[in-house]
C-alpha positions in Angstrom: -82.7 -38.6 -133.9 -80.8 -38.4 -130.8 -78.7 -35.6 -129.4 -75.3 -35.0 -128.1 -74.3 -32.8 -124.6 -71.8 -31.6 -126.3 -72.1 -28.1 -127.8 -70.9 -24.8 -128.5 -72.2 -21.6 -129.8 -70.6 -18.1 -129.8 -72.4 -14.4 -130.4 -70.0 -11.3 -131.0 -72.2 -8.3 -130.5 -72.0 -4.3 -129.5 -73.6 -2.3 -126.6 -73.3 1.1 -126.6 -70.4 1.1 -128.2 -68.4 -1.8 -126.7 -67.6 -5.2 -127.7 -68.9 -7.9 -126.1 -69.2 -11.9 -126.3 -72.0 -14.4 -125.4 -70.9 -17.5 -125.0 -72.9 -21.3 -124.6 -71.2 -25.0 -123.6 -72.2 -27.9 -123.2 -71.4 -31.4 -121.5 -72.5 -34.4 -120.9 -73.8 -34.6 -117.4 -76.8 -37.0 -115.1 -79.4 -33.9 -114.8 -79.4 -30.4 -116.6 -77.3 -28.0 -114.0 -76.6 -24.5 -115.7 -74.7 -21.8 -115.0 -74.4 -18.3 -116.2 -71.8 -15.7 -115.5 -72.2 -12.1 -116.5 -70.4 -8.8 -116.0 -71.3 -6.6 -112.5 -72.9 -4.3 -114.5 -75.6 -6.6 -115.6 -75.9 -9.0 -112.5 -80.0 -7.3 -112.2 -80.3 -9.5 -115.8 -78.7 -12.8 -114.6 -81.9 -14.2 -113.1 -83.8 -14.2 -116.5 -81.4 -15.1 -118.7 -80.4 -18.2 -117.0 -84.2 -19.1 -116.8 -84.4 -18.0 -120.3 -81.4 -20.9 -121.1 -82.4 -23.7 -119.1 -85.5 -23.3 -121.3 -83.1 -24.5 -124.1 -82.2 -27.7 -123.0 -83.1 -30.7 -121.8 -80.1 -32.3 -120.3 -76.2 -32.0 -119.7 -74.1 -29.2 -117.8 -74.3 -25.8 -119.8 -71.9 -23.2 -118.5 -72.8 -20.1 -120.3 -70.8 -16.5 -120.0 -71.7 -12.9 -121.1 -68.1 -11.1 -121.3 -66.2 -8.0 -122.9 -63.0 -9.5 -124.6 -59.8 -8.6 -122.8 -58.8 -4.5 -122.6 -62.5 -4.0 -123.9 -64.6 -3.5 -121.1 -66.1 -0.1 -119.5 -63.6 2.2 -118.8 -63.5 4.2 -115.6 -63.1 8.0 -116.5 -61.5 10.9 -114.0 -63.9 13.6 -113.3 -62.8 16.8 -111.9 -65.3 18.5 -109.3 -64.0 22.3 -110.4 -66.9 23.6 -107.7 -65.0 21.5 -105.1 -61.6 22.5 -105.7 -62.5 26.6 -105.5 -63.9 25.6 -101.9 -60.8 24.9 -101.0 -59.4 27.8 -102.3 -62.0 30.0 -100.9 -61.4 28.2 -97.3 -57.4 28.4 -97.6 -57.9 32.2 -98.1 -60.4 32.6 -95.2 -57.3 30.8 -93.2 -55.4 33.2 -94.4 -56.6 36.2 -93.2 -58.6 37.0 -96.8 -55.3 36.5 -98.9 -55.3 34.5 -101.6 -53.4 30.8 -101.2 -52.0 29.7 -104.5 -52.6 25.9 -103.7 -50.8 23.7 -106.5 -53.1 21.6 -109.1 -51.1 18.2 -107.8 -52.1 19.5 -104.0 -55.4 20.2 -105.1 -56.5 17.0 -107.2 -55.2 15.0 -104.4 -57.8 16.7 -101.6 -61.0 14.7 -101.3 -64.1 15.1 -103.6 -61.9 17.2 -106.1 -61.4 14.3 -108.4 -63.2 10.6 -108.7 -63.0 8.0 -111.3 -66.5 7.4 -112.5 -67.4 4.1 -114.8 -69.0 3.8 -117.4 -72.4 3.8 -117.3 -74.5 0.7 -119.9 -78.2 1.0 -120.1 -79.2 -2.7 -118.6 -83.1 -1.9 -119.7 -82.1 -1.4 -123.4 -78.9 -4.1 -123.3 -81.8 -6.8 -122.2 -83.4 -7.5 -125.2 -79.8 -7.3 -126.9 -78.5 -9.8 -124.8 -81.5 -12.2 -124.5 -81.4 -12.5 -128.6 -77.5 -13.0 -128.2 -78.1 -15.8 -125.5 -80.8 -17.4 -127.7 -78.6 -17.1 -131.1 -75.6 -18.8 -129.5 -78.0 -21.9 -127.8 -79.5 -22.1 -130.6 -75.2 -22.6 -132.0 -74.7 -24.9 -129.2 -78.1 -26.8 -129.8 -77.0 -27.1 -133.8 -74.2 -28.7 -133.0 -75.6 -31.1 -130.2 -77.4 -32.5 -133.2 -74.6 -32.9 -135.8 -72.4 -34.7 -132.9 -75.8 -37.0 -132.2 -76.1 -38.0 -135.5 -72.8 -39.3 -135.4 -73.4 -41.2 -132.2 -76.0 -42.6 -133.6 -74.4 -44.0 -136.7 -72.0 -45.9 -134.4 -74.4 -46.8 -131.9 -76.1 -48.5 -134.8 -73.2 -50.3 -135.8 -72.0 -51.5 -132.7 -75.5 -52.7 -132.0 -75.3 -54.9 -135.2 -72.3 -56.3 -133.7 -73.5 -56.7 -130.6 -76.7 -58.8 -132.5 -74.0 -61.0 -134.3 -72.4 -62.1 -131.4 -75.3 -62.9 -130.2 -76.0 -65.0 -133.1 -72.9 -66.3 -132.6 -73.7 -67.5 -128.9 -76.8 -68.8 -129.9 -75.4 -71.6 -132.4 -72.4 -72.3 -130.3 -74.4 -72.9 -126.8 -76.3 -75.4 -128.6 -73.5 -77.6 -129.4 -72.3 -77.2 -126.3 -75.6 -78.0 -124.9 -75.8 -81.0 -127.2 -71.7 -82.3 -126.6 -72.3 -82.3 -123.1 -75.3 -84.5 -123.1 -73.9 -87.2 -125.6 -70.9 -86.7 -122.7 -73.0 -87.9 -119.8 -74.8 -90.7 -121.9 -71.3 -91.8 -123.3 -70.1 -91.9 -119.6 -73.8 -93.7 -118.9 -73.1 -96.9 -121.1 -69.6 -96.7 -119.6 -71.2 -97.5 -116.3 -73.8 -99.8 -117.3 -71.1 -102.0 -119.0 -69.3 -101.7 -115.9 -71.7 -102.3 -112.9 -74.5 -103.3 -114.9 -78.4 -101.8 -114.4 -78.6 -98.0 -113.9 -81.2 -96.3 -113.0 -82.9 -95.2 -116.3 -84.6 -91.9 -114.2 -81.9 -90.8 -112.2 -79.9 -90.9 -115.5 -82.5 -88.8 -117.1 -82.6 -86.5 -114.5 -79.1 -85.8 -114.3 -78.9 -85.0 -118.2 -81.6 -82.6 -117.5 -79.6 -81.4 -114.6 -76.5 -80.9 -116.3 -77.7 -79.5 -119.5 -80.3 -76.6 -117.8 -76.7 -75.6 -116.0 -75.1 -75.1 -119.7 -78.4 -74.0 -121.3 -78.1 -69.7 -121.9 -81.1 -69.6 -124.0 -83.5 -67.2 -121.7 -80.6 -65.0 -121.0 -80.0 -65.1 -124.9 -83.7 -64.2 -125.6 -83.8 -61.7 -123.0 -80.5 -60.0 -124.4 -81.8 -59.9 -128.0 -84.7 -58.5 -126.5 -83.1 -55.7 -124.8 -81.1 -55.1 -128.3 -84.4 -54.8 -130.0 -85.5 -52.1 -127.7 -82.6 -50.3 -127.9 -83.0 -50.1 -131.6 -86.5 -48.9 -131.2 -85.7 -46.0 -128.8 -82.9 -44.7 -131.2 -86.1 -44.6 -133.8 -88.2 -42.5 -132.0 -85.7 -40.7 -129.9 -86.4 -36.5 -130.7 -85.1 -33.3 -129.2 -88.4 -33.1 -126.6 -87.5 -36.7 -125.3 -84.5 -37.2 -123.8 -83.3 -41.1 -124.2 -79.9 -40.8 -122.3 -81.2 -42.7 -119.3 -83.2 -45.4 -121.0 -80.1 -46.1 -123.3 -78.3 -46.8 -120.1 -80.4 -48.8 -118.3 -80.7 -51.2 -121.1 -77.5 -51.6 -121.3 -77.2 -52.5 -117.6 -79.4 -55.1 -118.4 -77.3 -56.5 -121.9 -74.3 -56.7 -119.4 -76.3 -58.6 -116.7 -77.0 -61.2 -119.3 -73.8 -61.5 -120.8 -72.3 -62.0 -117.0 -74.9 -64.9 -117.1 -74.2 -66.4 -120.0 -70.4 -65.9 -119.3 -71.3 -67.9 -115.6 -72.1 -70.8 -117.6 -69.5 -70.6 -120.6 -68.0 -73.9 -119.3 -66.9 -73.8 -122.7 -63.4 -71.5 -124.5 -64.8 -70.7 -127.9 -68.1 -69.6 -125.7 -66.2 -67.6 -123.6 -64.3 -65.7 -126.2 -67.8 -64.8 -127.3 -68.7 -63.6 -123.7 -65.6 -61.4 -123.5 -66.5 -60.1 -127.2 -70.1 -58.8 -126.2 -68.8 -57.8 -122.9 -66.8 -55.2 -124.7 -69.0 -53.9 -127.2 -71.6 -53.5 -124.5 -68.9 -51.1 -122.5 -68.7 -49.3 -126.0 -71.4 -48.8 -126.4 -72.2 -47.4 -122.7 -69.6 -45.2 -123.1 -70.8 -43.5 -126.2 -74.3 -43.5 -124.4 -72.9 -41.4 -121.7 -72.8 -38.4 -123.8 -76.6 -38.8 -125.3 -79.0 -35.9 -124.1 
């Protein structure tokens, strides 16, 4: 079965008291490039984690986020140093001569070290193992739904490639009457000239139907195109979550559209090339649905 790059997955979870998200996406993209951002307060963690996600997946761009919803993260608190504050007192006396200075709580709160906003403080030791299951649980999400979106492809895949097999069909039964047409044409024309200028050479006529019929004849690149269409098949078969097939899907697509610009070189026939532009657009079809295949 093949897989999608396009998932999702989504972990709501508590630490120490606060709310907080894990978050996993996924894309389609060449090579496996993920990304990972994470509050300040647990940067020491990123390292693993990412390592611990790109464990997950093969291919595709995963952007993956650890978060505190909106108004929900650690709160700084105000902390008032009441040791500080009666040095100042005690020095604004000794100013004074020894008499006690009545210094307002506004004048007071404002002097330095009196009062500092201190944040909240999250264990990262005990929030790793927390966070590491949440990452995992919401891959796993994404992962889930990379394989419900591949079975889809797949079922459309298929049925474009059925398509793709019937125009071939098509090609193949309609390039041999062409094939055919044009050499009764050139032994029609043939006679014409005998009864006109009389003798002909018999081999040089030969060789010309040859000639003329090899440049009509699309029956390699027709072989070689149902050959590519069988392989396709046979990689969607055993395509699995440990073998990407992405790339391979492409390439042999590359090659279906190189034979169909060759068979399309010598369509010197219209019902022939309507077939041409017929495969030439399920084969884009298809190559566009293969993009997105891990």
């Amino acid at each position: 079965m093949i897989h999608s790059m396009t998932g999702f997955g989504r972990v709501d979870l508590e630490l120490e008291g606060l709310p907080i998200y894990v978050e996993v996406r996924s894309v389609n993209h060449r090579h496996l490039d993920v990304s990972l951002r994470v509050p300040r307060v647990f940067s020491a963690l990123e390292p693993g984690l990412k390592k611990r996600l790109r464990g997950r997946f093969r291919r595709g761009k995963v952007d993956a986020s650890v978060a505190f919803p909106q108004n929900a993260s650690p709160r700084a608190r105000l902390v008032l140093d009441a040791e500080v504050a009666d040095q100042y007192r005690k020095f604004a006396a000794e100013l004074a001569g020894g008499e006690e200075v009545q210094l307002p709580a506004a004048q007071l709160v404002a002097l330095p070290g009196v009062a500092r906003l201190v944040e909240q403080e999250l264990s990262v030791e005990a929030a790793e193992a927390v966070l590491e299951e949440a990452l995992d649980r919401a891959a796993e999400e994404a992962l889930a739904m990379r394989l419900r979106e591949g079975e889809a492809l797949e079922r459309e895949l298929r049925g474009r490639l059925s398509a793709v097999l019937g125009l071939v069909e098509s090609l193949e039964a309609r390039s041999g009457d062409v094939v055919s047409a044009a050499r009764e044409r050139i032994r029609k024309r043939a006679d014409q000239l005998r009864e006109e200028i009389g003798n002909l050479d018999e081999a040089r006529l030969y060789q010309e139907v040859a000639i003329a019929a090899d440049r009509l004849d699309v029956t390699e690149e027709l072989v070689r195109l149902r050959s590519h269409v069988e392989q396709f098949g046979d990689v969607l078969d055993s395509a699995n979550a440990e073998t990407p097939c992405g790339r391979r899907l492409d390439f042999l697509l590359q090659e279906m559209m190189r034979e169909a610009n060759t068979v399309g070189s010598k369509a010197n026939d219209a019902p022939l090339a309507h077939f041409v532009v017929d495969l030439k657009t399920e084969v884009e079809r298809i190559r566009e649905q293969v993009q997105n295949v891990e």
